[in-house]
N, C-alpha and C positions, 0 to 999 in steps of 0.2 A: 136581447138575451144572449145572445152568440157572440155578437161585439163585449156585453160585462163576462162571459165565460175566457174568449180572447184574453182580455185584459187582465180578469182575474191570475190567468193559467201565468200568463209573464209576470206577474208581480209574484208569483208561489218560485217562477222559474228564476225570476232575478233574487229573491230571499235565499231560495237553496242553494244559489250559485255565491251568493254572498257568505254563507256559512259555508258553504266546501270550501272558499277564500280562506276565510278566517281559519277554517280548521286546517289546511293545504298551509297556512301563512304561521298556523300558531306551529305543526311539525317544524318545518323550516325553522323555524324562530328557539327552538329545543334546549339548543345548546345553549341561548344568550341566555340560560339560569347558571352558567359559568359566568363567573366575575369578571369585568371588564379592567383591564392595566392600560394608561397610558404610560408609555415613557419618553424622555425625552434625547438620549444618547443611547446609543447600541450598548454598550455594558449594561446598563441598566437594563434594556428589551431583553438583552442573552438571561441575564440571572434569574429576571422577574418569571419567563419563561418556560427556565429551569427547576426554581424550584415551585411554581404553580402548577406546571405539568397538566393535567386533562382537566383540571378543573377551574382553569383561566386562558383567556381570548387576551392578548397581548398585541400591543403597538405601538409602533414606533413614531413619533411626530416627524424625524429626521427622515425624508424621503432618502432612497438609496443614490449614495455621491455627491451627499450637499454636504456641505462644508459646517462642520456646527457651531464656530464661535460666533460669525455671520449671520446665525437664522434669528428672522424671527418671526413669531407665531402667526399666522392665516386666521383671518377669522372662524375659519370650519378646524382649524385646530383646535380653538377656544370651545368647540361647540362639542365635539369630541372629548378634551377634558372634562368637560360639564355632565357628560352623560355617563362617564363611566365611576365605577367604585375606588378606583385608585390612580393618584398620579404623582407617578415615581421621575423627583429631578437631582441634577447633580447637586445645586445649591446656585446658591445668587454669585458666586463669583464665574462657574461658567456659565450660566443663565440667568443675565440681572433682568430679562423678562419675567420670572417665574413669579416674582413676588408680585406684579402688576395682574399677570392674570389670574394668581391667585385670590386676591380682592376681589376679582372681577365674576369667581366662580356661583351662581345664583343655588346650584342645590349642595345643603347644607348637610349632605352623607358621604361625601369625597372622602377619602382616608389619602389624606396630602403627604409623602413620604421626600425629607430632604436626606439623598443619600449620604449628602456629607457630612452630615452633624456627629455620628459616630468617629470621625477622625478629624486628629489633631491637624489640621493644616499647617503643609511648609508654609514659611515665609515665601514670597516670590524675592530669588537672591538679588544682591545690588552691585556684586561685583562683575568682574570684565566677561566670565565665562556668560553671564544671563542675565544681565539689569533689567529693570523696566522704568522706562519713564514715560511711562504713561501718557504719552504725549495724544493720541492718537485714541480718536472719541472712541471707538472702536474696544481701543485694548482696554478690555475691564476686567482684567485679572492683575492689577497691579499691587493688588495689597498681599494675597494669597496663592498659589498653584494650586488650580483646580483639579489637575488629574490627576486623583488618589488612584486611581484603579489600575494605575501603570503597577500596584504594587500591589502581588495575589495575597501576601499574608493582610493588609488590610482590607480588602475586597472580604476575607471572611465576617468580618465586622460588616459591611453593608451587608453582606445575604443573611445576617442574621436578622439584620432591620427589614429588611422586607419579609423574611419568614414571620418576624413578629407582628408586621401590619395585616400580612395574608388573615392572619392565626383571628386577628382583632377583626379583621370584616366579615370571616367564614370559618367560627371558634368551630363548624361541625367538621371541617376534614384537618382542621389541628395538627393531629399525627400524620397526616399525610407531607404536608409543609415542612413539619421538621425533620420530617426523615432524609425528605428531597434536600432542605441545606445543609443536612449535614453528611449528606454524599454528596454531596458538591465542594462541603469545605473540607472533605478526605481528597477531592481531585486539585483542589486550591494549593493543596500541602504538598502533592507528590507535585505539582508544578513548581514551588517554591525549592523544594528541593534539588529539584532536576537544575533550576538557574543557579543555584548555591555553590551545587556542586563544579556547573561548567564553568563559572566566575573563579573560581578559587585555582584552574587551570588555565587560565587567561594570561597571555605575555604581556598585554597592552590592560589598563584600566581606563580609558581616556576614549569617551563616544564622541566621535566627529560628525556632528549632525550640521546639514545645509539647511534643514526647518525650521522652524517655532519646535524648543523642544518641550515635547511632553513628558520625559519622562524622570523628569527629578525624583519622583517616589521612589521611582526603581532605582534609579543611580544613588539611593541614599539609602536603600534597601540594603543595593550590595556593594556598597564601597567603591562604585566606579563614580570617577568625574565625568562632565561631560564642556563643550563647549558648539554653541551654536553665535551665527553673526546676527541674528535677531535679537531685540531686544523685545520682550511679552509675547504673546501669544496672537496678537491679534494678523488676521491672516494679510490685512493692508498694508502693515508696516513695511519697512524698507531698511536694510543693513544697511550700513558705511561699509565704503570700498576697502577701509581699513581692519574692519573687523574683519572682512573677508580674507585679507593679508595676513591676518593676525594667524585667523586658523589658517591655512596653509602653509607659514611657517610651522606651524606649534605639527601639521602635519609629517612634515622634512623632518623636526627634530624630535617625534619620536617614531619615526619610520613606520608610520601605519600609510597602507594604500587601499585603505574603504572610506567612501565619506558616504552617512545615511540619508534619507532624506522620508519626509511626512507624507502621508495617505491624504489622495484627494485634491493637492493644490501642486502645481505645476512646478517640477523640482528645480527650477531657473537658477536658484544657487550653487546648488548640489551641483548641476551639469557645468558651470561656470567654472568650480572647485574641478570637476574631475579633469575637465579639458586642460586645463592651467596644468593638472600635477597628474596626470594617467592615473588618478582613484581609479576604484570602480566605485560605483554608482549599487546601493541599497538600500529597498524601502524598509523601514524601523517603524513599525503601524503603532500609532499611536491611539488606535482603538473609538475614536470619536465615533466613527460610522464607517461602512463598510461598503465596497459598489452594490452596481447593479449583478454584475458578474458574482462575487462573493457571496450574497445572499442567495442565489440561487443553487451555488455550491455547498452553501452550509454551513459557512464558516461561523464560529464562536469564538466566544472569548479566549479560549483556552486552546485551539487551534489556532487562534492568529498570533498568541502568546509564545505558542512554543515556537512557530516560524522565526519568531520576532529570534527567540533564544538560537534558532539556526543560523541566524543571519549576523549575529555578534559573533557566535562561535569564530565563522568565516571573515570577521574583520577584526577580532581582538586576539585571535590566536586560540588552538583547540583545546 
């Protein structure tokens, strides 16, 4: 009788400790009735963020300091998109994964957001300043220029797609969504502004970039050229010793002394270029992802935008 009282008492003891679990596990768990974001690039994680605010748990695939044109998804990625309510990508030309794992997704309530589909895409250009010839399995941006976001006035076009997916997963905080994008796209305008205005003060129009450049939107935004010795985006490629001559002449003859260079991949041309001709040497973030340092500082879209805008100032003239 002592031994079934024993036994009894630890099965009552293991039931209550099992429900102090679960009830200990359901608090903890509270919050996860906010909506789950994946994203796949840092603009996207910044906006989605931004305008979900207390009512969405947001993430990034892109671990902090990997390179994005390079990645591709981990299986616990895939398992992560699967579980959550929304997954926010650039589109298939910088993510020709997207469309694979998107087949691949088993629950059939994802609210799957391509952020490019709202914007006209460049051409990826063919002449000397930017060609692609795709040679290189790698560069799979050779039909299109993936990075729209380089440019804040079209950036209010995606935050309005994602405010409208929010709105379609969780039609109950609606008015919350839209208020958050469009204070966002009031801060999108006074950024656009702010570059308008310092462009238009500009002595030089002409970005000297040692990277893969990204930022055609922009340069096409505001009337500046740019020339890089890359040809596409992809981070394997390898300039001609020619192209590299090319811009440093085109440097001498319009007497700029900055050459920029790209976030995250080792600026070997850039430093190549500055030593050859005393540039200075300046990062032009190109916004894909941001480090480890950056994120813990806080850095956004629109802070690393305006640096970007500080950083032309000091090479194109005030």
């Amino acid at each position: 009788m002592v031994r079934y009282l024993q036994i009894t008492g630890m099965i009552i003891l293991i039931l209550s400790f099992g429900m102090f679990s679960l009830s200990a596990f359901g608090q903890q768990e509270e919050p996860s009735e906010s909506l789950k974001a994946v994203t796949t690039i840092f603009p996207l994680f910044d906006f989605t963020r931004t305008i979900g605010g207390e009512h969405i748990e947001v993430s990034l695939i892109l671990p902090p300091g990997v390179e994005a044109h390079s990645y591709e998804p981990a299986p616990r990625d895939i398992v992560q998109i699967n579980q959550a309510d929304l997954f926010i990508y650039a589109g298939k030309e910088m993510e020709p994964w997207a469309n694979r794992v998107i087949q691949s997704l088993t629950s059939p309530d994802i609210h799957i957001v391509d952020a490019s589909k709202p914007i006209d895409l460049l051409e990826a250009p063919e002449d000397h300043h930017h060609s692609h010839n795709g040679d290189n399995h790698n560069d799979h941006h050779d039909s299109a220029d993936p990075h729209f976001w380089t440019d804040p006035v079209l950036v209010k076009d995606v935050v309005d797609a994602i405010a409208q997916s929010l709105i379609e997963t969780d039609p109950e905080n609606a008015s919350y969504y839209e208020a958050q994008a469009q204070a966002y796209n009031r801060e999108l305008d006074a950024l656009h502004e702010d570059i308008q205005k310092a462009v238009e003060s500009f002595e030089a129009t002409t970005i000297l970039y040692g990277g893969h450049f990204a930022f055609g939107y922009f340069a096409n935004r505001y009337g500046l050229d740019h020339i890089s010795p890359y040809s596409g985006f992809s981070p394997s490629s390898e300039p001609t010793s020619r192209r590299i001559a090319e811009l440093i002449r085109k440097m001498e003859e319009l007497d700029l002394d900055v050459i920029y260079h790209e976030e995250l991949i080792e600026p070997r041309i850039a430093r190549i270029i500055s030593e050859e001709t005393g540039a200075q040497m300046k990062l032009l973030h190109g916004l894909h992802n941001v480090t480890k340092q950056e994120k813990e500082e806080g850095a956004t879209y629109i802070s690393i935008m305006r640096e970007n805008l500080e950083k032309l100032k000091e090479g194109l003239g005030k």
